[in-house]
C-alpha positions in Angstrom: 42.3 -13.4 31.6 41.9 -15.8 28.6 38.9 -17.2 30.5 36.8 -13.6 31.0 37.2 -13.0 27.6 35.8 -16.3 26.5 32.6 -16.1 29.2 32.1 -12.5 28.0 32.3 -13.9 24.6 30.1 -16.9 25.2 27.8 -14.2 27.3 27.2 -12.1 24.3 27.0 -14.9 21.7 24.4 -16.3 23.9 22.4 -12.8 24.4 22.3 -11.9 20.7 21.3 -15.5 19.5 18.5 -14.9 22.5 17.0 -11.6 21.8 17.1 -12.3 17.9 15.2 -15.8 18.5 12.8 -13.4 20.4 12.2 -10.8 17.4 9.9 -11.3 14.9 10.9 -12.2 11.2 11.3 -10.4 8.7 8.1 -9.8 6.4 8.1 -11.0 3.3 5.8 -7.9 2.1 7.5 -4.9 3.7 5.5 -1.8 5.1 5.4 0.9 2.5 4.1 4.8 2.3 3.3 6.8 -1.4 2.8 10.2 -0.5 1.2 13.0 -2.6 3.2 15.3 -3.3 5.6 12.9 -3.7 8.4 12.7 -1.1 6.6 15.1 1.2 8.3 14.3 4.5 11.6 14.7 2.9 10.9 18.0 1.2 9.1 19.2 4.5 12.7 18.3 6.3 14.4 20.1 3.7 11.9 23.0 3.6 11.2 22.4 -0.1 7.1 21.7 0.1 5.8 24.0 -2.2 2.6 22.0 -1.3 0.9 20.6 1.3 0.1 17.2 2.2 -3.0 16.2 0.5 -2.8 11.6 0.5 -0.6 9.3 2.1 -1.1 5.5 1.6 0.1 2.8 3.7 -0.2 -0.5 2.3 2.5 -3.7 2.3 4.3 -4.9 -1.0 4.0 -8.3 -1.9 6.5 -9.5 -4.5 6.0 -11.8 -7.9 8.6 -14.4 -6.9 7.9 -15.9 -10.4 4.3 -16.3 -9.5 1.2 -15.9 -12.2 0.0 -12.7 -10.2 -3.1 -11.9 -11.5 -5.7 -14.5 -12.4 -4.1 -17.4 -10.0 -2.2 -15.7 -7.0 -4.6 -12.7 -6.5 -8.0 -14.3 -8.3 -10.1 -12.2 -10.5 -13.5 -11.2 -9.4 -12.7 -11.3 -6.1 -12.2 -8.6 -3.4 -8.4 -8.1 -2.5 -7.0 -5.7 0.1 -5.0 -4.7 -2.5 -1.3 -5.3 -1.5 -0.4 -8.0 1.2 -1.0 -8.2 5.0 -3.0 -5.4 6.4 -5.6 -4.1 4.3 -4.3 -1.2 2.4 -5.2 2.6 3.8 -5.5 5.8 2.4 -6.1 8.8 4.4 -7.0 12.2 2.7 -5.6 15.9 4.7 -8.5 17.7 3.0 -12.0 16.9 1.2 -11.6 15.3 -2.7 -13.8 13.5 -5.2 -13.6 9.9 -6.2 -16.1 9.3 -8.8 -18.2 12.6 -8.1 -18.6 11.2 -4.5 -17.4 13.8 -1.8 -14.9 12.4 0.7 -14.2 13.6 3.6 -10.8 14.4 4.8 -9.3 11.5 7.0 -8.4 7.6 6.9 -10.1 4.8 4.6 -9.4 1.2 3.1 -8.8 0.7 0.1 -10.0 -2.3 -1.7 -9.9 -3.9 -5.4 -11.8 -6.4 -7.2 -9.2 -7.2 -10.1 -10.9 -8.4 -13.6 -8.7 -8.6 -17.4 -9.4 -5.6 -18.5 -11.0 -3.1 -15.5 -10.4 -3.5 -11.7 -13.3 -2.1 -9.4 -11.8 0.1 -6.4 -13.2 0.6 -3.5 -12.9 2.9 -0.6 -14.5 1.8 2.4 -14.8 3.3 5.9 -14.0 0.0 8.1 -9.9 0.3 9.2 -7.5 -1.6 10.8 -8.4 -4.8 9.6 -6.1 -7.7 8.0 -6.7 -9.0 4.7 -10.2 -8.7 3.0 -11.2 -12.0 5.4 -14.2 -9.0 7.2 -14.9 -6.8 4.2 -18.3 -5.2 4.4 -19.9 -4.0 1.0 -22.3 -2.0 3.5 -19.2 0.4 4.7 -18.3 1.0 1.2 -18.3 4.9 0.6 -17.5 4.8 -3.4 -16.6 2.3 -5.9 -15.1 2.9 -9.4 -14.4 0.8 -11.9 -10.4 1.8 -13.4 -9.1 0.2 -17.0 -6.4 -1.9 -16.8 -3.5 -0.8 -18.4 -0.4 -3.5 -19.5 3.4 -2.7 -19.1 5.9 -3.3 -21.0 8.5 -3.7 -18.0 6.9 -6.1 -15.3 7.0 -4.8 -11.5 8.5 -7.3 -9.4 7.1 -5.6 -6.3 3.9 -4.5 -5.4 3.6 -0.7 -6.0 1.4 1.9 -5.3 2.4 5.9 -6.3 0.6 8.7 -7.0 0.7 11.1 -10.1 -0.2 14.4 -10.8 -3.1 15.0 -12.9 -5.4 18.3 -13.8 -7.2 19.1 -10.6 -5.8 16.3 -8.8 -3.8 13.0 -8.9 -3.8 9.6 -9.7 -3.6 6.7 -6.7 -2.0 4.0 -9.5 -1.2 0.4 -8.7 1.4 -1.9 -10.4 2.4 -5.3 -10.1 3.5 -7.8 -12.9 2.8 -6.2 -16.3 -0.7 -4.1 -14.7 -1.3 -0.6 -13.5 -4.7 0.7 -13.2 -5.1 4.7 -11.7 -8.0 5.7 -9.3 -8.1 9.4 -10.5 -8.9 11.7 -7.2 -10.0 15.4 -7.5 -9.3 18.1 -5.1 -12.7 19.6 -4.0 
């Protein structure tokens, strides 16, 4: 009896260190969603939307790790897919404004050329694509240029959320000591 339960043992030790050694890693820059409203699948479970589903953005959330972000890690003048890993995507559930440009409801990228004091964002129609290695300035739909804005309290992660605002809401970024807002309006 005393040998079964060691093979079994040995059997399962053996199959877990085996299927593990076949997963993938874990990312460094986990998979995120920001909603607008805020929360929305939860308060759709819980029957509490008062609104509908207007943004959701899907980008991956690098961390500082004691890093210079800004200037060294993610250089300035430079197009990054803002966040880590896949380029970052925003998809609209109705028609907004971005700049006075009219977008259409559905799925874009999301790109931003960081500077000091202003960041440029751009919202181009290319998706699925990793990194800003392929981005096409001839497939950008709008660009905006955002003031930077310094925190007080540094964000060790990557973060995007969005924020209410009069006839819209804010898409705003933060990592380190930044956060710049794209304001989007509701057409």
């Amino acid at each position: 009896m005393k040998k079964i339960v060691a093979i079994v043992f040995l059997l399962t030790v053996g199959l877990i260190g085996f299927t593990q050694s076949k997963l993938p890693p874990m990312d460094k820059s986990p998979l995120d969603m920001a909603y607008y409203p805020d929360n929305y699948p939860v308060l759709k479970i819980q029957d509490k939307a008062t609104e509908p589903l207007l943004a959701r953005a899907i980008y991956s959330r690098p961390q500082k790790n004691d890093r210079v972000v800004f200037g060294e890690l993610i250089e300035y003048g430079k197009v990054w897919r803002l966040g880590a890993n896949e380029a970052t995507e925003i998809e609209f559930f109705q028609n907004v404004k971005i700049s006075n440009v009219k977008i259409k409801k559905g799925r874009y990228t999301l790109y931003a050329i960081p500077n000091p004091t202003k960041w440029t964002i751009v919202l181009n129609k290319e998706n699925d694509t990793w990194g800003s290695f392929r981005y096409d300035p001839k497939k950008d739909i709008v660009r905006m240029d955002v003031s930077v804005e310094k925190l007080e309290l540094k964000a060790e992660s990557f973060s995007l959320i969005f924020e209410k605002i009069n006839g819209g809401f804010n898409l705003s970024a933060l990592w380190d000591d930044v956060k710049v807002s794209l304001p989007i309006y509701l057409q």
